[in-house]
N, C-alpha and C positions, 0 to 999 in steps of 0.2 A: 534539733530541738533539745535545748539544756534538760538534763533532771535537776529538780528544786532537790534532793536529797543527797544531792553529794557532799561530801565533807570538804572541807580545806585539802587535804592532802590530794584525795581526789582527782581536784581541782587542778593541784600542783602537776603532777604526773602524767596528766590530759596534758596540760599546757608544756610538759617536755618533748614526749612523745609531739606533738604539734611543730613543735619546734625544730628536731629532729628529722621527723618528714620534709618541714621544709628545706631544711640544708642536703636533704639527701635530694630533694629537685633540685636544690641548686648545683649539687655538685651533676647532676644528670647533665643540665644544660648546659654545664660549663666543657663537660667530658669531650673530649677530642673523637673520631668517629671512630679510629681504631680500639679506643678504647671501649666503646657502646659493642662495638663487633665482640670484643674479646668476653664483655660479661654477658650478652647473652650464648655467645657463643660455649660457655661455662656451663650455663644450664640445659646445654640439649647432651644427656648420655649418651647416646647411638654415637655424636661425633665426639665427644671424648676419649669412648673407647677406640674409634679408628685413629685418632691423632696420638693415641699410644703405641697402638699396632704400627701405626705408620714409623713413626720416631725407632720401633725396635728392627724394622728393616732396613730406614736410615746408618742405623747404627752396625748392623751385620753388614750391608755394601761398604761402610767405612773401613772395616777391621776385617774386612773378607778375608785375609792373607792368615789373621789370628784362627777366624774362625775355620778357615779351611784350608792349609797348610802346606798340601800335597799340591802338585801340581795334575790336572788333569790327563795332561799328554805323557804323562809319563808311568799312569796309573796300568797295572793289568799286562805290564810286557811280555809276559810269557804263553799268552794266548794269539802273540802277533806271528 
């Protein structure tokens, strides 16, 4: 239901914002399903934070050699 009291400008700024909604469904509809996964998948924190946690143990099993250097079997010889 319009208000009789809106000005010109108003008007204008409703009608972008209008506008703007619509190209953001159309870009919804057009979005590929990966892409739907990825942005809601954006707005749950609990899995943003594990998909960091994850990526930093990714990244330790990669460079394990950096991160841990020593070999284990050769660790402690003189208690053998």
């Amino acid at each position: 239901m319009p208000v009789l009291d809106q000005t010109e400008e108003e008007r204008k700024e409703i009608a972008v914002e209008e506008e703007e909604l619509r190209k953001a469904g159309e870009q919804i509809y057009v979005a590929p399903p990966w892409k739907l996964m990825w942005w809601r998948f954006r707005k749950h924190r609990m899995a943003m934070l594990c998909a960091g946690i994850l990526l930093v143990l990714y990244f330790v099993a990669i460079f394990c050699e950096f991160v841990a250097p020593y070999d284990p079997d050769d660790a402690l010889l003189q208690f053998k």
